[in-house]
C-alpha positions, 0 to 999 in steps of 0.5 A, a space after each residue: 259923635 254925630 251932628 244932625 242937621 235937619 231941614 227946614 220943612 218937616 223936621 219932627 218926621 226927619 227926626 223920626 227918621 235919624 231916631 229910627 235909623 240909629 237904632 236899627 243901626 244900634 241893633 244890628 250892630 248888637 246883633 253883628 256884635 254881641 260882646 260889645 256894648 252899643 250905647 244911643 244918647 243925645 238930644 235927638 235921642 232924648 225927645 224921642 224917648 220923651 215922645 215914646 214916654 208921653 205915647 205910652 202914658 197917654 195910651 194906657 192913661 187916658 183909657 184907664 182915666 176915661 173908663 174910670 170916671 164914667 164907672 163913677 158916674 154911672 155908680 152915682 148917677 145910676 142913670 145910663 142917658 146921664 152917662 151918656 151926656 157926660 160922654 157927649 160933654 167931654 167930646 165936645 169939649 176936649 175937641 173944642 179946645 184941641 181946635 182952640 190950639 189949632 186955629 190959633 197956630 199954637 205948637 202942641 207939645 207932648 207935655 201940653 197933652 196932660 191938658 186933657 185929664 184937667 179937662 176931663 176932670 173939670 168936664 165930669 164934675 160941672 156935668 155931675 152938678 148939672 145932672 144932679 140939678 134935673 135929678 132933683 127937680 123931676 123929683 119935685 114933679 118938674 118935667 124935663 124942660 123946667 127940671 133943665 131950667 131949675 138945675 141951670 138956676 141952682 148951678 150956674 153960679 157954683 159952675 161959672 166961679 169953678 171955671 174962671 177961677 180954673 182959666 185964671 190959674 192956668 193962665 198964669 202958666 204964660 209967664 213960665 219960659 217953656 212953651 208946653 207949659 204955656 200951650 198947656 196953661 192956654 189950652 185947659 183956660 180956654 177948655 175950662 171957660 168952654 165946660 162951662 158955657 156947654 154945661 150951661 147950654 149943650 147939655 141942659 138942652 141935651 137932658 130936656 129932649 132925651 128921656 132920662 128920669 131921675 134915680 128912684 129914691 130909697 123909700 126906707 133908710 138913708 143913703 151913704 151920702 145922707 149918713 156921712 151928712 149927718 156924721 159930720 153935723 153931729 161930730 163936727 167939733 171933733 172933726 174940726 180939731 182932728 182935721 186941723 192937727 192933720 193939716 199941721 202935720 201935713 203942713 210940716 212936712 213942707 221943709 223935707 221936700 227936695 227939688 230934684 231937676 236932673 232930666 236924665 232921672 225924667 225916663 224909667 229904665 225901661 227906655 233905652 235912653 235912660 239907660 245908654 245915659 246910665 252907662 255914660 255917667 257910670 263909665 264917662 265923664 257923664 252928660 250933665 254939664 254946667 257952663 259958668 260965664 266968668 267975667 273979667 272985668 275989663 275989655 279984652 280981659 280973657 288974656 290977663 294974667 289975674 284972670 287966668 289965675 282966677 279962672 285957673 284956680 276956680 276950675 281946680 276948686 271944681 275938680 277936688 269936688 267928689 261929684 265932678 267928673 271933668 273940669 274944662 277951662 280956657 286956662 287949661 288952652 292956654 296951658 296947652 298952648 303955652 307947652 306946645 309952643 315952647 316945645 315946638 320953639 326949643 326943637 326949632 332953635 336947636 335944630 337951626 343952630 345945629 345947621 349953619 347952611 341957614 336958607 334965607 327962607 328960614 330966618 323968617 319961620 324962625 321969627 315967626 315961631 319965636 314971636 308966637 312963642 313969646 307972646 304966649 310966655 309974655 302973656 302967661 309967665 306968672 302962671 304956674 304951668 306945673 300942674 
């Protein structure tokens, strides 16, 4: 077992550092040694798996996640000057609120980092409604300009509700005891309120200067948009009674979720740390413990008898369970105390009455001895000491 302790100033790179180390260490051992089994596990391990986890996932996700929802816009909006103002708004609005974090001297956490894709959602659907806007006004013969104009006019209110209500909800985060979640919750409100003020100023003024025209329309038949409309007018009743018989089922199946708050099960087996905590927990007493505080009532009171009783008897109830490995108390001390004690006091005694040439310097360790003795039995007579 290693205690680290890091300094003061850079303590994420010290971290690094100790992580790194202790798995080259890890692997040469395993190298120098291949019939043994080299196991990492601990705190420090832990947040560097956490780290490498939210690495990985923000690598391959927020490619995927972007590329993904341009491909969508440019099959909607079939406009590729639309695509790029779209580009242009999460630029602007993701760095706005990464800065907001900066300059207000909050401490970014991996898990704040799912902010992003809120924003990246909120960012493309306030611009598709934008977009759309001066779509249909250059299909009303309306130039750039006032086609800008008619889509802020027709917009701003449906776009100004969708981000305060977003900033509201997530604000709500700050009463949570987790500063990601709090960094989180600051960070999508404050990138929320910014969608909308670019959506309503940046990409208006973007769309009026470049030379974007709207989508030709379809002289001949309706779109799938236009059918899917009508589909639901005309079967809305029917729609209505099938949608709310799902909503009952969905709603029923609430009771069968289960909360699951183990943070070994957080990784997947591909990290090493899941499975170094794997081999412990199957091997081990394990890594998960639970402390319980046990008041007694009084002051001082660790040391009654009726307490250590109690304590004593609670923590043998814990070892009968099936899913306890191990079972700590501070009875269990005093038991150990008390056998040492007595073992070592009935060794001295009879080697002393074995002895008549008695030093004076010996009567005192004696004494002593025996007084400690006796004031661990006094304290602790009516427990059983027999388990």
């Amino acid at each position: 077992m290693l205690s680290v302790a890091l300094p003061d100033e850079n303590r994420q790179q010290a971290k690094l550092d100790v992580t790194d180390y202790l798995a080259n260490m890890a692997t040469n051992a395993r190298q120098a040694n291949p019939n043994i089994e080299y196991h990492l596990t601990g705190e420090l391990i832990l947040n560097r798996a956490m780290r490498d986890a939210i690495n990985d996932g923000m690598s391959v996700l927020a490619p995927i996640a972007v590329a993904t929802m341009l491909l969508v816009a440019v099959v909607l909006l079939r406009s590729l000057w639309g695509t790029v103002a779209i580009v242009v708004m999460l630029v602007t609005v993701i760095s706005s609120a990464t800065g907001f974090v900066g300059w207000t001297g909050m401490r970014f956490f991996g898990e704040s980092g799912a902010a992003v894709f809120v924003l990246m959602a909120l960012t493309v659907a306030h611009s598709v409604h934008i977009i759309e806007g001066v779509f249909a006004g250059l299909r009303q013969n309306f130039d750039r300009k006032d086609a800008a104009i008619y889509s802020i006019k027709v917009n701003i209110w449906p776009v100004f509700l969708t981000s305060l209500t977003t900033a509201i909800g997530f604000l709500s985060l700050n009463f949570s005891g987790m500063p990601p979640f709090q960094v989180l919750g600051n960070m999508v409100a404050f990138g929320a309120m910014a969608a909308f003020v670019f959506s309503v100023t940046l990409l208006p003024v973007f769309l009026a200067i470049v030379p974007i025209q709207g989508p030709k329309v379809r002289e001949a038949g309706l779109d799938i948009f236009d059918r899917i409309g009508r589909f639901i007018v005309l079967h809305r009743t029917t729609l209505f009674w099938s949608s709310l018989v799902v909503i009952i089922v969905a709603v029923a199946g609430l009771p069968r979720i289960q909360l699951h708050e183990n943070w070994l099960e957080i990784l997947t087996e591909k990290y090493e740390f899941r499975k170094s905590t794997d081999f412990i927990s199957e091997n081990f007493p394990g890594v998960e413990t639970y402390e319980y505080s046990l008041d007694s009532g009084t002051e001082s009171g660790v040391t009654n008898v009726e307490y250590l009783n109690k304590v004593d008897s609670f923590a043998n109830w814990y070892r009968e369970q099936p899913e306890v490995a191990q079972v700590f108390a501070i009875s269990d001390i005093i038991k150990r105390l008390n056998k040492n004690l007595s073992t070592d006091l009935t060794r001295h005694l009879l080697t002393v009455s074995r002895d008549f040439r008695v030093g004076p310097a010996s009567a005192p360790v004696t004494l002593n001895f025996a007084l400690r003795a006796s004031e661990v039995l006094n304290s602790t007579k009516a427990i059983d000491w027999t388990t």
